[in-house]
C-alpha positions as a printed NumPy array, in Angstrom:
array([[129.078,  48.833, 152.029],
       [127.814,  45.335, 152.503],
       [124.728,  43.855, 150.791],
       [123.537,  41.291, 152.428],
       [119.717,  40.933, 153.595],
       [119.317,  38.092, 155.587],
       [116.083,  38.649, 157.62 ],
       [114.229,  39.918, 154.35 ],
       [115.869,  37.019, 152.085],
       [114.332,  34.261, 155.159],
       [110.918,  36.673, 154.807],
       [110.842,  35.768, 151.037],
       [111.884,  32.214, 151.217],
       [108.833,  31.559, 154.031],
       [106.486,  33.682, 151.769],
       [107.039,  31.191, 149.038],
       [106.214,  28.217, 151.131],
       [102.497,  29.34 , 151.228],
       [102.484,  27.834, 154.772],
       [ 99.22 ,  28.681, 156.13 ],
       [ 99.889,  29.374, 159.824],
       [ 97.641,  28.844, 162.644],
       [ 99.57 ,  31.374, 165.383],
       [ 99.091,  34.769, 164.719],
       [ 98.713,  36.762, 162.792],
       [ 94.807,  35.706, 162.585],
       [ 93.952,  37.35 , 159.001],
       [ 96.156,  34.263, 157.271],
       [ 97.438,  36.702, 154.654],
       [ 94.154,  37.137, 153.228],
       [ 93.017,  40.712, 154.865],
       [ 91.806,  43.265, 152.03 ],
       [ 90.079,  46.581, 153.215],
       [ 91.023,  50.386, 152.356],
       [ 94.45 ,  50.025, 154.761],
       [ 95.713,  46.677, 152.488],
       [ 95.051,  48.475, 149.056],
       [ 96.654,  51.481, 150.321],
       [ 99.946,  49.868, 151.741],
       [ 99.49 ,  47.12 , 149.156],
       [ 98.764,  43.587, 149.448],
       [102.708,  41.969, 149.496],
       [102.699,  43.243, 153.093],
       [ 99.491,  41.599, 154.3  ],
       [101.281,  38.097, 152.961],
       [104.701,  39.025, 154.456],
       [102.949,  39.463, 157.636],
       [103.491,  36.722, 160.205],
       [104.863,  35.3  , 163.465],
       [108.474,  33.921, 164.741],
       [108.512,  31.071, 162.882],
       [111.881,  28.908, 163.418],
       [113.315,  29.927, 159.903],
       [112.553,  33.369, 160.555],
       [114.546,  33.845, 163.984],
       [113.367,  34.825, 167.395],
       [113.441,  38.505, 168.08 ],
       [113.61 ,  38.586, 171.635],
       [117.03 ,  35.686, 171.489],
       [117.988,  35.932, 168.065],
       [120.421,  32.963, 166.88 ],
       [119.498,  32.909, 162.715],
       [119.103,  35.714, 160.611],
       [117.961,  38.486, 162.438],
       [121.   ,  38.092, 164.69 ],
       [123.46 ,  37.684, 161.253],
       [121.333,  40.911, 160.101],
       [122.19 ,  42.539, 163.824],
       [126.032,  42.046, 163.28 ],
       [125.921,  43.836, 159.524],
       [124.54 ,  46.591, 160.903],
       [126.879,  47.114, 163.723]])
């Protein structure tokens, strides 16, 4: 069984960045109502767009292709 995450590892490593995007998604990880306290706040931040270390999903090349081949 392998253990490899590579999509969620990229996820963390843009998180820590604190780049503030200006694409979508438009509540720039700041978004806190009765669905963000319920689900939690970490997934608010997480959110975000296709950003080039984060892969394409539509042609992936990076990690979500890498993440792809584990599974199959």
């Amino acid at each position: 069984m392998q253990k490899k995450t590579p999509l969620f590892d990229a996820l963390k490593n843009y998180h820590k960045t604190e780049i503030v995007s200006f694409d979508v998604p438009g509540h720039k990880k700041r978004f806190q109502n009765e669905f963000s306290d319920y689900i939690g706040h970490k997934i608010i931040e997480l959110d975000t767009n296709s950003m080039k270390e984060l892969d394409i999903l539509n042609n992936p090349t990076g990690v979500i292709r890498e993440a792809h081949q584990l599974m199959g």
